[in-house]
N, C-alpha and C positions, 0 to 999 in steps of 0.2 A: 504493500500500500504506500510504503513512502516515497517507493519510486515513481506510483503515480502523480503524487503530489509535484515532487518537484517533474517530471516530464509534462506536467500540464502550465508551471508555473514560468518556468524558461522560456517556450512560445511565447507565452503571453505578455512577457517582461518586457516585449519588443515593441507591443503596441503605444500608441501615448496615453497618455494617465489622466484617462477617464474610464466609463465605465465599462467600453466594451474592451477594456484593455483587463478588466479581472472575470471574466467569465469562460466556464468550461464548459462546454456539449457532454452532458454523458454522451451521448450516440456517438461523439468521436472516440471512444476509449478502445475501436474496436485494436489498434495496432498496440495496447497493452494488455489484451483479453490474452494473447497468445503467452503472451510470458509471464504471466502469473495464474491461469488459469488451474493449473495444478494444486491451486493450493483453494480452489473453490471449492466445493461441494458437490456430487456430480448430481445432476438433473436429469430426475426421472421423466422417460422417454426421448426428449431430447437433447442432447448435449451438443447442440450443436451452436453457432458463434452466437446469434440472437440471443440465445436462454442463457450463456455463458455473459453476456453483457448485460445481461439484464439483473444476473444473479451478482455482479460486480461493480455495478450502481447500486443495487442495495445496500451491497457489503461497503463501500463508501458510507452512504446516508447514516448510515447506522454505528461505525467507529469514527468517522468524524466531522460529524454533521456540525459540532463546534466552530469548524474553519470555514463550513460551507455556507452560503446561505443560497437559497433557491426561489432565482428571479421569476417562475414560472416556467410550467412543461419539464422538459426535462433541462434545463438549463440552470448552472450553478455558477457562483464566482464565492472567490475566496473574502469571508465576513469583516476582512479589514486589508489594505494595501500592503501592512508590513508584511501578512503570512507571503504572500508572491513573493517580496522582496527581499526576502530572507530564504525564503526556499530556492530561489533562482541564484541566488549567491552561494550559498551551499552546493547547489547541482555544481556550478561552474568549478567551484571550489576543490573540489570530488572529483569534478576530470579533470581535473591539471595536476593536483598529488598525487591523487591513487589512481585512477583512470589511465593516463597520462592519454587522454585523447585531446588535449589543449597542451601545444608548447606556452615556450615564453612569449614568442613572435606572434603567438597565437593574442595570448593576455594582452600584449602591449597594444594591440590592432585593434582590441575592443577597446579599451579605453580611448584611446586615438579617436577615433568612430562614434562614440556615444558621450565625449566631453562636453558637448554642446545641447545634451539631447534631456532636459531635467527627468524624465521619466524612467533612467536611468543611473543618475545621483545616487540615490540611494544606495541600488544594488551595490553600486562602485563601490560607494564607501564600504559598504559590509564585507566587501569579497576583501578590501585593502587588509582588514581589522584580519584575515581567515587566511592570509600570505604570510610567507617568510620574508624579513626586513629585504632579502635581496634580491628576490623577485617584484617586492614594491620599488626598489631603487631601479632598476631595468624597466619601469612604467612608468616613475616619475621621470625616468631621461626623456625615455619616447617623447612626452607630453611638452618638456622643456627646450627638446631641440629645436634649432631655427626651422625655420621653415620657409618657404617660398615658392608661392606668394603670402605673405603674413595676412592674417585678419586685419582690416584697417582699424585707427583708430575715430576712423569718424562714425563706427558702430562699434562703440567702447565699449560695451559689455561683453562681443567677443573677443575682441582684444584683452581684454582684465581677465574674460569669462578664465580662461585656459589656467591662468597663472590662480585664480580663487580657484578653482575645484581642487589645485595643487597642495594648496595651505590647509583646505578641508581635509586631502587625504594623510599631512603628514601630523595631524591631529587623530587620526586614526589606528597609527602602529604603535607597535606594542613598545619598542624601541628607538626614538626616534633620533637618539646621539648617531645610530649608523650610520644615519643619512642626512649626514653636516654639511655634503657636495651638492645635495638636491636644496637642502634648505637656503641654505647660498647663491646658488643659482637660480632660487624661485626672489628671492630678495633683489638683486642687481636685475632678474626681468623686468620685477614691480618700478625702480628705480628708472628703469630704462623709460619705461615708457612713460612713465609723468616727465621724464625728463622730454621726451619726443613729444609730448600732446603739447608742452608750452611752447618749443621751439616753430613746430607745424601750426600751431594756434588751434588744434583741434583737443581746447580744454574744454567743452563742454560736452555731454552726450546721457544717453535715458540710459542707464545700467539696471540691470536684473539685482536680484535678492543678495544673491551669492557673493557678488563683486559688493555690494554696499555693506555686507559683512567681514569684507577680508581684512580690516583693522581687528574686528574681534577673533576671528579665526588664527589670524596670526598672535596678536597676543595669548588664546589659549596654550600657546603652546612652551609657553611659563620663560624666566626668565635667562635659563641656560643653552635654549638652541641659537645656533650662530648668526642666524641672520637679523639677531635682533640690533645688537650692537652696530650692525652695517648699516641698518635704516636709520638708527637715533642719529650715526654720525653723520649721515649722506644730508638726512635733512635739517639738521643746525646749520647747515652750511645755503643748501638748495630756498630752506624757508625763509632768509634773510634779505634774498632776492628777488622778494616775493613781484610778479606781474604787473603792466598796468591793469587796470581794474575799470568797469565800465559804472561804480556807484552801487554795484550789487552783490552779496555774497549771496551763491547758491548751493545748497547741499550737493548738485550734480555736478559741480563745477570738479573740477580734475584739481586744483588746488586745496579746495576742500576734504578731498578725497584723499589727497598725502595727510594733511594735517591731524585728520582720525588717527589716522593708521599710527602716524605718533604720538597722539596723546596717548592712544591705547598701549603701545610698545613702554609710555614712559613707568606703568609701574605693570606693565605686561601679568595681569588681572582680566582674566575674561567672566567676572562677576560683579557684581557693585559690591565696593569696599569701603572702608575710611583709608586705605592704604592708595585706591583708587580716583577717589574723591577730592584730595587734598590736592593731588598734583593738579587737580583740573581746576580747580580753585585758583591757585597759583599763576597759572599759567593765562585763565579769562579775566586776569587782570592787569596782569604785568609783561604779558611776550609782546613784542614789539608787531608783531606780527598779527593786522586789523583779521585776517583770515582764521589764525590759530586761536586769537580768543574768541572770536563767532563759536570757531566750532569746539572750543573748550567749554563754551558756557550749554550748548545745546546739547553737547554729548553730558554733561554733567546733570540738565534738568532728565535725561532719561534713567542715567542711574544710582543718582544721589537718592538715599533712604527718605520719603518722604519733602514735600513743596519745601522750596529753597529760597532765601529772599535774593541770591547774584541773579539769577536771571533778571529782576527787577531792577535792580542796581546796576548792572552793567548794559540796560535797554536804556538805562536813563541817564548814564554817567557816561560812556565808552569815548574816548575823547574824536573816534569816527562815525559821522555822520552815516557811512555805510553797514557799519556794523547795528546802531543803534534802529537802522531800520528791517534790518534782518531779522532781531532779535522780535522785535514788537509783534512780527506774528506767531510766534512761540508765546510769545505774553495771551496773547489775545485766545488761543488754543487752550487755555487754561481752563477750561467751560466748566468745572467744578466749581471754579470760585470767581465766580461774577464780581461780586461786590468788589473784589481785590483788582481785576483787570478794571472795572469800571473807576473804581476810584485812581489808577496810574493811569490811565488815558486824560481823564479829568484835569490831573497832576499835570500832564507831559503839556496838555493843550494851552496851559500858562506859562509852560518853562522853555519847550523846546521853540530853538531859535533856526536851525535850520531849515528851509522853506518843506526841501523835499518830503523831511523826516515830519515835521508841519502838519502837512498835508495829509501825509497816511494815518497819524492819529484822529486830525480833524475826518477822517474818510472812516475810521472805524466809530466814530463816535455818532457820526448818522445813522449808521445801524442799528447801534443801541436807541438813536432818539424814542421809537416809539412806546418804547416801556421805560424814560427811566427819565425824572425828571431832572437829575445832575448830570445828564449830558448834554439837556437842550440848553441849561442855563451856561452848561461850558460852551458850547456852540454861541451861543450869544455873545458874549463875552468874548469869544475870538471874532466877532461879526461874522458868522454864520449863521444864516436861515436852515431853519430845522427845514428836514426834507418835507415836503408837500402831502408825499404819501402818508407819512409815520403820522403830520399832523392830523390831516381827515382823517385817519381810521382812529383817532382818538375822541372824534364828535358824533355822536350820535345824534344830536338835531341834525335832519335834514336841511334847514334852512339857515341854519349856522353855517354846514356846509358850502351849500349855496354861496355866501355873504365872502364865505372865507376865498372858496376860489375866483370869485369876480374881484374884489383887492388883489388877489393876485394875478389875474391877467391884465390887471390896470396898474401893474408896480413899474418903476419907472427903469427897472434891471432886465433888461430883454432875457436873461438866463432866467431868472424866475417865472418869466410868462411862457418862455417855452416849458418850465418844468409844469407850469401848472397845466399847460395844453396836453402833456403825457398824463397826466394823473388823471384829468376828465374822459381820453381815450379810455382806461383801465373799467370807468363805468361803475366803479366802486364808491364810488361819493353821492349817493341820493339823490342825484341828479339827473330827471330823466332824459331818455334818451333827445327829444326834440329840443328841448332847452339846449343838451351839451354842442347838436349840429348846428345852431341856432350861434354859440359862442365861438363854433372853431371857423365857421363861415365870417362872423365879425371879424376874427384873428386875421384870415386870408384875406380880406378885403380894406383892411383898414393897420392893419399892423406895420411900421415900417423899420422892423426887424425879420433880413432874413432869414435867420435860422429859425423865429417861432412860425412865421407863414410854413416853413419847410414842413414841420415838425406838426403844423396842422394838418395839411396836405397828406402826410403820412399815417397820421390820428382815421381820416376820414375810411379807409376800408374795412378796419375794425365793426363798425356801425351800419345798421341800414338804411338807408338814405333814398332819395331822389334822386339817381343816378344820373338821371337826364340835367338837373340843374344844376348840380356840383360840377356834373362833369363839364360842361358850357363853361363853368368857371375855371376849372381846372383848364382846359383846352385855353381860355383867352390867357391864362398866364402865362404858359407855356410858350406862347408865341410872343408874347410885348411884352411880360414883364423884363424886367433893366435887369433884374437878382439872377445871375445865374444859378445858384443854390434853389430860387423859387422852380427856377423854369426844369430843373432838372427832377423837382419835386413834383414836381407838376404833371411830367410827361410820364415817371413812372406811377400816379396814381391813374392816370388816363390807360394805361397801359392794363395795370391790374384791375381795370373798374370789370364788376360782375351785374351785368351781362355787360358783355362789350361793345362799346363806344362803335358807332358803324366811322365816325372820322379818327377810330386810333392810330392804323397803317399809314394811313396819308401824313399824320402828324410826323408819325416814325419816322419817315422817311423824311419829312422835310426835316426833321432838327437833325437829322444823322448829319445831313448833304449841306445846310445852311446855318445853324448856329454858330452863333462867333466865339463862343465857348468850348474847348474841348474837353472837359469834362461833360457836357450837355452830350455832345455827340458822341459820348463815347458809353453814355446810359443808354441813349437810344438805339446804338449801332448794336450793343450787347442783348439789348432786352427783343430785336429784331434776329439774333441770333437764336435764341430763344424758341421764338415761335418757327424758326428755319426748322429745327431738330423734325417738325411735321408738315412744314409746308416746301416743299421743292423748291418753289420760285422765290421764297425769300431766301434761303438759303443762297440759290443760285448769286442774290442780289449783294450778299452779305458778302459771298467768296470774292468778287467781282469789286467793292469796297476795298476787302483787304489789299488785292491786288494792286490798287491801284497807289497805295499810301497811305500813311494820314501818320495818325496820335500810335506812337508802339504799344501802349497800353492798352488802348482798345480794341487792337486790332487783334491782339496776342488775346484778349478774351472774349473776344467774339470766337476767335477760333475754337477756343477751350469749349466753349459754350455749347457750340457745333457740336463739337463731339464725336457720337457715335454715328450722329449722321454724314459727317465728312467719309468715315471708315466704311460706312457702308456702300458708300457711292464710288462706283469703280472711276471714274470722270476726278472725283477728287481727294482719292486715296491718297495722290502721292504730293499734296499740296502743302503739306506741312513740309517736307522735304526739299520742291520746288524753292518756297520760299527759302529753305535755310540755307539756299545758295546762292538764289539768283534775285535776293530781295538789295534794296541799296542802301537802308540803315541796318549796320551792324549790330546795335541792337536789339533790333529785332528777328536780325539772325540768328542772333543765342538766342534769344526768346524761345523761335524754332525746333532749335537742339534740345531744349526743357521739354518743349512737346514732343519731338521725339522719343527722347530717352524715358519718358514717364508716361507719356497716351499711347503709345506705340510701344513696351515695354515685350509684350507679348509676342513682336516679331522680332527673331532672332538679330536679321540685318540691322536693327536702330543700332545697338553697340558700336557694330561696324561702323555706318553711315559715319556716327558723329568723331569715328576715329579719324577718318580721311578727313573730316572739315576741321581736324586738330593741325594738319599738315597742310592742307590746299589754301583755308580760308586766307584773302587777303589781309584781313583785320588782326594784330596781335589779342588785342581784346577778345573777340570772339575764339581764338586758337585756345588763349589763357580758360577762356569758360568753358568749351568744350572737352578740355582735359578735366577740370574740375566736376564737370557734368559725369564725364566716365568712371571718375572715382578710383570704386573697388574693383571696377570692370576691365581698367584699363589694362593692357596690356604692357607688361614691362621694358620690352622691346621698343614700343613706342614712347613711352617717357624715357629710356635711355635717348634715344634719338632726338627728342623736341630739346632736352637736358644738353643734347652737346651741338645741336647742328641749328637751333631756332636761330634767326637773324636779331630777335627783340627778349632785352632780358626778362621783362613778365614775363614770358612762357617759359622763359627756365629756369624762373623761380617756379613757378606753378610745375614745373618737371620735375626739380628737383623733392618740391616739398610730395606728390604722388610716389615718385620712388623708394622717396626715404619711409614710407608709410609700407606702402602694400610690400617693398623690396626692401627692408629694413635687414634682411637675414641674408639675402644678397652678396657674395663676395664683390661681384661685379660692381655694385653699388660705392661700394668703396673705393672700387681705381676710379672711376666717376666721380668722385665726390674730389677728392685729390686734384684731378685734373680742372674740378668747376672752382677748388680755389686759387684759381692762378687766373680767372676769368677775367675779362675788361673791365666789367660791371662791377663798382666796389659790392652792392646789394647780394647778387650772386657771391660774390666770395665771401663778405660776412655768413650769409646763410649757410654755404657749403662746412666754412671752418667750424659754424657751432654744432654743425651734423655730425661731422666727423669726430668731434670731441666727445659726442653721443657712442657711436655705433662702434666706432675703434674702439673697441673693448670685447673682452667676452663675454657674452651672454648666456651662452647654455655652461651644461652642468660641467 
């Protein structure tokens, strides 16, 4: 029977990790009926495979109906993920020792294979925990050698992904001093590449579970494995130089992401401690470094024993503006204790002096207005009007209502009459519907602020209406008003009015071909693109537009808009292409290359296409974007060559910065890099020498 188990469990382990990834057919057991049948019970009259499966389904339900549970019919899966994932690691386990039906080449090829595949995580890890130290150090090599082409790092979580599962597995053996070469070389990998995401600028990216735990993973693995001492020293050195900064610390950030990994290494504690606590303390107040205290104070409110007051203290003290607005939503996430965030916002909206950090408290304090009357009274006191919404729904006279929103559409702050023209669209205010069309029509016709006409205009579909006379109004806007903002508002109410205006197309068309506005014409030409997706002749009219010029913006999504109707029309499948060659702003020849490489993804040749318009196009700018466009795609061959043979340094910086990503393990890379620092271009040789200071090194184990 236990061989049934795991020979049902190992298929299965392949599938991905949902449900039809734990369920077994009895009916398929018949290729185990033969090899354990012997030990059934023989069955009177028929012994033959049927009655033999059927007697051995039973004989399952009945010893271990505990692991099974039964989805219906004869269909089972195992009552929890772990029994699979422990029975499929065991199977594997069993042929590679005693079996020996799995070498090492065997082992190392799974791992390799299923590094990326979370639905086999686990099993990995269990099988690592069920290995001899030197059969795991022959699979951590596997995992750590170069490779080429590398995961890029502009999809950071596979690039981290490989080197995190590595940290997860050497938390897993039984002896981990063996393997001082692997843990070493999982360290200076980690290294490498924050070193490589800030020089390539590709420090930001969405990382998976696994990667945004490898600060803790690696601290688990306490304070006498080697690679700890390598990170502390690499980044006292790396953190001190720390990037320009765009005014924002983000948890995804690739700087951030070093900064963990050492506060955690600093008392290398994969639990909350006071032994853990204190250095984080320490450090979110005094490291020079606006990034390391962000993320000393955030990693601290996660594992300090119980609400801390630094994180208040350091939202409200932090001598960077950047930091102090990072922290504020950690503050505000505090939802257990109201009274304490409401009262430091209250606090911050009297003391804080810089606009940005300002702003975002006065922004969360609107939120709170409608329940809380020490924020409207803070909102006032910084001259902010409570929001319009929070106010109405705190009046239940309808006619108070009323009273309240006509003062506000008669305020002399064009921002508040537009806010109040959204609040009446919402219809939430006691105010019935013919009154409210009655006031957004007054706003259109008498308001001489653009944005609240717009903002009525746009109110107006909500509602049901006399389409014929709004629309009349809408239509005369559209044409005379002087506001481009009106007329552009205008055209798409006319546009979406239900049932449809019999004068919409003729309008469309005239503001595509005649406004003096190109934003006007570039609503109309889109929203004409629109209706092309079902009507042939617009379409036709739209293609025929693009062709001929105009605004790249509009033109580039009209095409978008088109869509599937371009792809389906054999006449102008290849017009996306057309253009990205033969258009004469460049552009909106990259433009092009974006719709190719992304609306056209599905046809093999895009890759290619936009590989030649990396070499042919005459624009340096377009060549730069079209390598950029190919990415992970690119071919290495071809960034070697843009890298040494482009006439224009942009593109070989943009070659160089592709190769040193996807070809990072590269030898070739290397005599390339050497040779780009002796370039003309000082830019090119700054670049190349900081690469090389990178990648001349070892990296694997």
């Amino acid at each position: 029977m236990r061989r049934f188990f795991k020979r049902r469990a190992a298929p299965q382990s392949a599938a991905d990790a949902h449900a039809d990834g734990n369920i077994t057919l009895i009916t398929d057991v018949r290729g185990d009926v033969t090899v354990v049948s012997g030990t059934l019970p023989a069955q009177a009259g028929a012994p033959d495979t049927e009655s033999a499966c059927a007697a051995y389904a039973t004989r399952v339900r009945q010893r271990y109906g505990r692991l099974l549970s039964r989805f219906g019919g004869e269909v089972y899966g195992f009552v929890h993920r772990a029994f699979l994932e422990y029975l499929t690691a065991t199977d594997l386990a069993h042929r590679f020792h005693q079996q020996r039906e799995l070498t090492e080449e065997d082992l190392q090829d799974l791992f390799a294979t299923k590094v990326h595949d979370p639905a086999w995580h686990e099993i990995l890890l269990l099988l690592v925990g069920l290995l001899d130290e030197r059969f795991v150090a022959g699979v951590l090599d596997r995992l750590l050698a170069p490779r080429t082409p590398a995961p890029p790092l502009r999809n950071g979580d596979r690039a981290f992904g490989t080197l995190a599962f590595v940290a997860r597995c050497l938390a897993e053996v039984r002896r981990p001093g063996q393997l001082a070469a692997q843990s070493e070389a999982l360290v200076r990998g980690v290294i490498r590449l924050f070193e490589l995401s800030r020089v390539l600028g590709e420090d930001v990216w969405y990382r998976d579970g696994q990667v945004l735990d490898l600060g803790r993973n690696l601290a688990a693995l306490g304070e006498a494995w080697p690679g700890r001492r390598i990170y502390l020293d690499w980044y006292e050195e790396w953190g001190a130089q720390p990037p320009e900064r765009s005014g924002t610390i983000r948890e995804r950030d690739a700087g951030y992401q070093a900064a963990d990994i050492w506060l955690r290494l600093l008392a290398a504690s994969p639990a909350p401690s006071s032994l853990f606590v204190e250095p984080l303390r320490r450090e979110a107040t005094g490291n020079a470094d606006p990034v390391v205290r962000a993320a000393a104070v955030l990693l601290h409110e996660k594992v300090a024993p119980g609400p801390s007051p630094l994180l208040l203290h350091c939202a409200a003290e932090d001598p960077d503006p950047a930091v102090r607005r990072s922290l504020l939503g950690a503050v505000v996430a505090r939802a257990e204790n109201a009274a304490e965030v409401q009262g430091f916002l209250v606090a911050r909206s009297r003391h804080e002096e810089h606009p940005d950090v300002r702003e975002a408290v006065l922004h969360e304090l609107r939120g709170l207005a409608g329940d809380s009357p020490e924020a409207r009274q803070a909102l006032l006191r910084a001259g902010v009007a409570e929001p319009l919404a929070s106010l109405t729904a705190r009046i239940d006279d309808a006619t108070e209502a009323r009273a309240l929103l006509r003062d506000a559409l008669g305020d002399e702050d064009p921002e508040r009459r537009a806010e109040a023209v959204e609040v009446l669209a919402t219809g939430a205010t006691g105010v019935d519907e013919q009154e409210i069309l009655a006031l957004l029509k007054e706003r259109i016709e008498r308001d001489a602020s653009a944005e609240v006409v717009a903002r009525a205009f746009a109110a107006l579909p909500h509602l049901a209406h006399d389409v014929t006379e709004l629309g009349r109004l809408a239509l005369h806007h559209a044409r005379h008003d002087e506001r481009a903002e009106v007329r552009e508002a205008a055209v798409t109410h006319v546009a979406d009015s239900r049932p449809p205006l019999p004068e919409a197309r003729e309008l469309l068309l005239d503001r595509w071909q005649h406004d003096p506005e190109a934003r006007v014409r570039a609503e109309a030409l889109v929203i004409l693109a629109d209706r092309g997706r079902t009507d042939p002749e617009i379409a036709a009219l739209v293609v025929e537009q693009v062709r001929r010029g105009g605004d790249r913006s509009a033109r580039s999504m009209a095409l978008e808009t088109l869509g599937g109707a371009l792809r389906a029309d054999p006449a102008t499948r290849g017009l996306v292409r057309e253009l990205a060659v033969q258009d004469a702003d460049p552009g909106f020849r990259a433009a092009m290359l974006f719709h190719a490489m992304v609306n056209d993804s599905a046809d093999e040749t895009a890759a290619e296409f936009v590989g030649v318009r990396v070499v042919d196009d005459p624009d340096p700018a377009v060549r730069a974007s079209a390598l950029s466009l190919l990415g992970f795609s690119t071919p290495l061959s071809l960034a070697r060559d843009r890298a040494t043979h482009d006439e224009d340094p942009k593109v070989r910086l943009t070659a160089l910065r592709v190769l040193c990503d996807r070809g990072r393990d590269d030898p070739l890379t290397l005599d390339l890099l050497r040779a780009a620092a002796q370039d003309v271009s000082p830019d090119v040789r700054d670049l190349a020498a900081r690469l090389l200071a990178i990648l001349d090194r070892p990296s694997g184990p």
